[in-house]
C-alpha positions in Angstrom: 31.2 30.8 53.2 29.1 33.4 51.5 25.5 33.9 53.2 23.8 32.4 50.1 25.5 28.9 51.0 24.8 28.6 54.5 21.5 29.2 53.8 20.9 26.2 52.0 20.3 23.5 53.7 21.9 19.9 54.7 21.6 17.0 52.3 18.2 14.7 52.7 18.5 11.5 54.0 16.1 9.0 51.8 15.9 5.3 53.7 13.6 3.8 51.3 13.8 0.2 51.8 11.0 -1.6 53.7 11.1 -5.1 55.3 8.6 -7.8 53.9 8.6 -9.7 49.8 9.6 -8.0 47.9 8.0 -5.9 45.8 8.7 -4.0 42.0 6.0 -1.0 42.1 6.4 2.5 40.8 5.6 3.9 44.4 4.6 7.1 43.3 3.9 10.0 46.2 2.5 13.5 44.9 5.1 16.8 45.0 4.9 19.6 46.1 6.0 22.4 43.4 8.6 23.8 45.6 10.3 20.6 46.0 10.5 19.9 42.4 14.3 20.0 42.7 16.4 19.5 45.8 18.7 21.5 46.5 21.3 21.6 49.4 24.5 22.2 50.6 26.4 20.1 48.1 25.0 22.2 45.4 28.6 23.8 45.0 30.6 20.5 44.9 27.9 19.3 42.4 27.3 21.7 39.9 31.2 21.7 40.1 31.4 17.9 39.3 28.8 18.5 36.5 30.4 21.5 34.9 33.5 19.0 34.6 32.0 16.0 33.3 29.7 18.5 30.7 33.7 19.7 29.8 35.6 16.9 29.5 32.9 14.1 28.6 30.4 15.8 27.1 29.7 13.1 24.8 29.1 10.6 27.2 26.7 12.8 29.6 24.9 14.5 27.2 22.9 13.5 24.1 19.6 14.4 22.1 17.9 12.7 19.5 16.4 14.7 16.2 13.1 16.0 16.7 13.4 17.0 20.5 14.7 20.7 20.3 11.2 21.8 21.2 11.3 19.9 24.3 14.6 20.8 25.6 13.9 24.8 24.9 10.7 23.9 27.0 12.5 22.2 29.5 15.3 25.0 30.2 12.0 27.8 30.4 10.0 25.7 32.8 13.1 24.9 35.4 14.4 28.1 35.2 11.2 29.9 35.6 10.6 27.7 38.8 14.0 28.7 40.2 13.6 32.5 39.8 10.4 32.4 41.3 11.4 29.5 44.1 14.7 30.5 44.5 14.3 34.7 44.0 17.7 36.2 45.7 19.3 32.3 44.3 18.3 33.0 40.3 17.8 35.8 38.2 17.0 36.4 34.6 19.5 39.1 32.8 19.2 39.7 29.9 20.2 36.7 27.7 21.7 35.4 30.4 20.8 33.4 33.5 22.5 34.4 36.6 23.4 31.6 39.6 24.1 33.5 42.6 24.8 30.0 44.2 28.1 29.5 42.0 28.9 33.2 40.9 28.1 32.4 37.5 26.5 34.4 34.4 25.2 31.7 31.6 24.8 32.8 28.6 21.7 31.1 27.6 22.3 30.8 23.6 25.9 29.3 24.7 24.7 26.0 25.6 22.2 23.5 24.3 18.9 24.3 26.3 18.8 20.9 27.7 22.4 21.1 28.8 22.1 24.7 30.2 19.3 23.3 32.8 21.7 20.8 33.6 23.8 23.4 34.7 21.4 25.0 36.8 20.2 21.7 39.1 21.6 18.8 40.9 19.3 16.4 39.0 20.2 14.6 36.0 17.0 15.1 33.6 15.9 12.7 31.0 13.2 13.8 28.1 10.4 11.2 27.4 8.6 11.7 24.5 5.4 9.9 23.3 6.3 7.7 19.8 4.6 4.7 18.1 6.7 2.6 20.2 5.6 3.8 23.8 7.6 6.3 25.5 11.1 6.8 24.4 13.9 8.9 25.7 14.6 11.1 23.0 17.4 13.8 25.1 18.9 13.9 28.5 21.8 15.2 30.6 23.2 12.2 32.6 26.4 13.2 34.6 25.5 10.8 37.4 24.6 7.6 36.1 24.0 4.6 38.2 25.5 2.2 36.1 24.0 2.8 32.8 25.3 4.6 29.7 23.5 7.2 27.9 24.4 6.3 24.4 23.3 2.8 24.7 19.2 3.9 25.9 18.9 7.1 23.8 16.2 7.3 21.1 14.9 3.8 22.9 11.3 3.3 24.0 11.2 2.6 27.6 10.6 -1.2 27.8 14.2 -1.4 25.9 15.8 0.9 28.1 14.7 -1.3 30.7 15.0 -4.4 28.8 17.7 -6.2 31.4 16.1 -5.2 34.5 14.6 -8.1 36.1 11.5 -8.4 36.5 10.7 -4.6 34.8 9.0 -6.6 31.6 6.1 -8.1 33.4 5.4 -6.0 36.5 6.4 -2.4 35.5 6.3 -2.1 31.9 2.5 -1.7 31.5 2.2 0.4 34.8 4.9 2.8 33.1 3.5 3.3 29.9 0.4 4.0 31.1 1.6 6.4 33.2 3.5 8.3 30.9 0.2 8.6 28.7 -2.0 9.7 31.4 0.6 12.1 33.7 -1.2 15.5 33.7 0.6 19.0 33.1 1.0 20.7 36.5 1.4 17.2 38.5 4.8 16.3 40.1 5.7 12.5 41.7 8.4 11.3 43.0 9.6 7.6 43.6 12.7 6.3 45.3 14.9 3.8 44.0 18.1 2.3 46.0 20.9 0.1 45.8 23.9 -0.8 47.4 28.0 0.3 46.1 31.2 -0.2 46.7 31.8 2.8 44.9 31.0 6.7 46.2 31.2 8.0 42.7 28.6 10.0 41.0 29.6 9.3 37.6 28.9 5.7 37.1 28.3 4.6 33.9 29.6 0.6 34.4 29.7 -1.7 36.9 26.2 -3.8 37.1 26.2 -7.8 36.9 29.4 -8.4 38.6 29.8 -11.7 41.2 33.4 -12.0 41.8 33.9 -11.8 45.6 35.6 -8.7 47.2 37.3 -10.7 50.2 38.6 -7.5 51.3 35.2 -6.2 52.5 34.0 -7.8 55.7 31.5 -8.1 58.1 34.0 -5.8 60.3 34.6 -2.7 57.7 31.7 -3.2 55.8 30.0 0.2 57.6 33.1 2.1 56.0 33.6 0.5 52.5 30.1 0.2 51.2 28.0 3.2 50.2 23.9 3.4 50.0 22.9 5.4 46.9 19.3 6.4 46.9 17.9 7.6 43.6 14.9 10.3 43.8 13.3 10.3 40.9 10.7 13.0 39.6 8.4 13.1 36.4 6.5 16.3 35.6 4.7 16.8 32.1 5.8 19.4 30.4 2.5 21.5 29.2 3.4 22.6 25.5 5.5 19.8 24.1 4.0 17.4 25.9 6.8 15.7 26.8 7.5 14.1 30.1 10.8 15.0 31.9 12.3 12.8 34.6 14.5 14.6 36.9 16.7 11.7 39.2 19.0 13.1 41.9 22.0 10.7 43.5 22.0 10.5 47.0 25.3 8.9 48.2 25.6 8.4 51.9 28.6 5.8 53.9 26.5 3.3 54.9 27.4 3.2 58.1 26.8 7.5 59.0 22.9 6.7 57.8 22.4 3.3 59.2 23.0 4.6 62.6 19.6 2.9 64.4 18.8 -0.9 65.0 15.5 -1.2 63.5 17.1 0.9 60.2 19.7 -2.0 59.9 16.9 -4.7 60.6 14.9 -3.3 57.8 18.1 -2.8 55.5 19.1 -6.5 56.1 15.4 -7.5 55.5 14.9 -5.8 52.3 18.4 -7.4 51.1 17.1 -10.9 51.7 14.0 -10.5 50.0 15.8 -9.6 46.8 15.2 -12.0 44.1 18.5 -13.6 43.1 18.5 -12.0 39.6 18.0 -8.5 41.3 20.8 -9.0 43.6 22.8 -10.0 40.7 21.8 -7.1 38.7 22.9 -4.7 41.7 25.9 -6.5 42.1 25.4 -7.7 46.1 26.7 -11.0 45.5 30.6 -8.9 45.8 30.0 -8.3 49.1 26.6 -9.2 50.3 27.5 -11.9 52.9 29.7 -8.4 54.3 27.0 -6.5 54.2 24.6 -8.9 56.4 26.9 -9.7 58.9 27.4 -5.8 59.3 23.9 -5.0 59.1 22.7 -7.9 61.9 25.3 -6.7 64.3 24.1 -3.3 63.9 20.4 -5.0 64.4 21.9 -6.6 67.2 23.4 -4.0 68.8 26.9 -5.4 68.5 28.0 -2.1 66.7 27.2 1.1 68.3 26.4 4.1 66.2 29.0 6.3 65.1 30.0 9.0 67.9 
């Protein structure tokens, strides 16, 4: 491994799940402009994922509406003007090209969409949300990792449709949201957290929410090994000359049993699980294998399970 990869560092570990009712805020925390984007030692394997998908489905990870060219050029100079100057012996500017010492690669800039070139560059998916008589409305993004959502079906939405079948998201977020999107200032980063619980390890995830049918095959026994945590860390940063707002979200996937290694963790997990109002539970699919998951997580609590070795 070249010195350039051992220098990055290991993967964060996001446990963002309290115990107590549950609640459906924003939970925005201020960020620091060098942690903008995260990035780790699964760069390679990432960037290598997204290069495929941007290959071979390009059409379902990548779209932008009319109108938001001036967005995505902004959005390719901002993040890769923060990397060369966060990132110097990482990133380089040559020419007309953009140089990733991280993969090996030279990228032509006028090769690529600008929007799709940045997605080349980060682990984050990145959304554009652009001010319209509607409200905010996501007018471009590259999405190789969805969590259960497909691109083509939100694009050129406002916000309060892209959301429309989230529970509860109509009367507790959709005010909060717009209003933030008007008032976010240029220069400001946040970051909120947003989890769920899988069956799946998969980055690319476009399907999969609503489903109930039972999984008998995962049990209070394996459930440590089968099911997978997947954290969501989501950043918005306005973009100073268009305007727009860009929301960067990078997928964490961790084997639920490596991360919830401690008691109180699991007590807190199982907590936050119980609190979940049944239509959010459906909407996140627990009612497969949530029974599993409990029993797993209470004889973690319990101390019935050990942590792993």
């Amino acid at each position: 491994m070249t010195p350039l990869l051992v220098s990055l560092g290991s993967e964060a570990i996001h446990l963002p799940f309290e115990a107590g009712p549950y609640r459906m805020a924003m939970g925005l925390v201020a960020v620091a402009e060098g942690e903008w984007f995260e990035l780790d030692a699964l760069y390679p394997a990432e960037l290598a994922e997204r290069r495929r998908l941007l290959t071979i489905r390009r059409s379902d990870v990548f779209g932008a509406e009319p109108g938001s060219e001036e967005a995505r050029a902004e959005t390719l100079a901002s993040i890769v003007e923060h990397l060369i100057r966060v990132h110097p012996a990482w990133f380089k500017r040559d020419g007309a090209a953009i140089l990733n010492h991280l993969t090996g690669e030279r990228l032509k800039i006028a090769a690529y969409d600008p929007l799709e070139l940045a997605g080349r560059l980060v682990q984050e998916d990145l959304c554009l949300i652009e001010s319209s008589p509607e409200g905010p409305r996501l007018t471009a993004a590259v999405l190789c990792f969805p969590s259960r959502w497909r691109l083509h079906e939100k694009l050129g939405r406002p916000l309060a449709e892209v959301h429309g079948h989230v529970p509860l998201y109509a009367d507790r977020l959709s005010r909060p949201v717009d209003r933030f999107m008007a008032h976010v200032r240029p220069g400001h980063i946040v970051a909120r957290l947003n989890w769920s619980m899988l069956d799946d390890p998969s980055l690319f995830q476009p399907t999969g929410k609503w489903r109930t049918a039972h999984d008998t095959s995962i049990t209070g026994a394996n459930a440590g090994d089968r099911l997978f945590l997947r954290v969501e860390r989501q950043t918005l940063r306005r973009l100073p000359s268009t305007g727009a707002v860009l929301f960067g979200i990078r997928v964490h996937v961790y084997p639920l049993a490596s991360v919830v290694t401690a008691r109180d963790t699991a007590a807190r997990l199982a907590a936050a699980v119980r609190a979940l109002p049944a239509d959010m539970a459906h909407y996140k699919s627990l009612p497969m294998f949530q029974d599993a998951l409990l029993a797993w997580l209470d004889r973690r609590a319990e101390g019935e399970i050990g942590p792993l070795p």
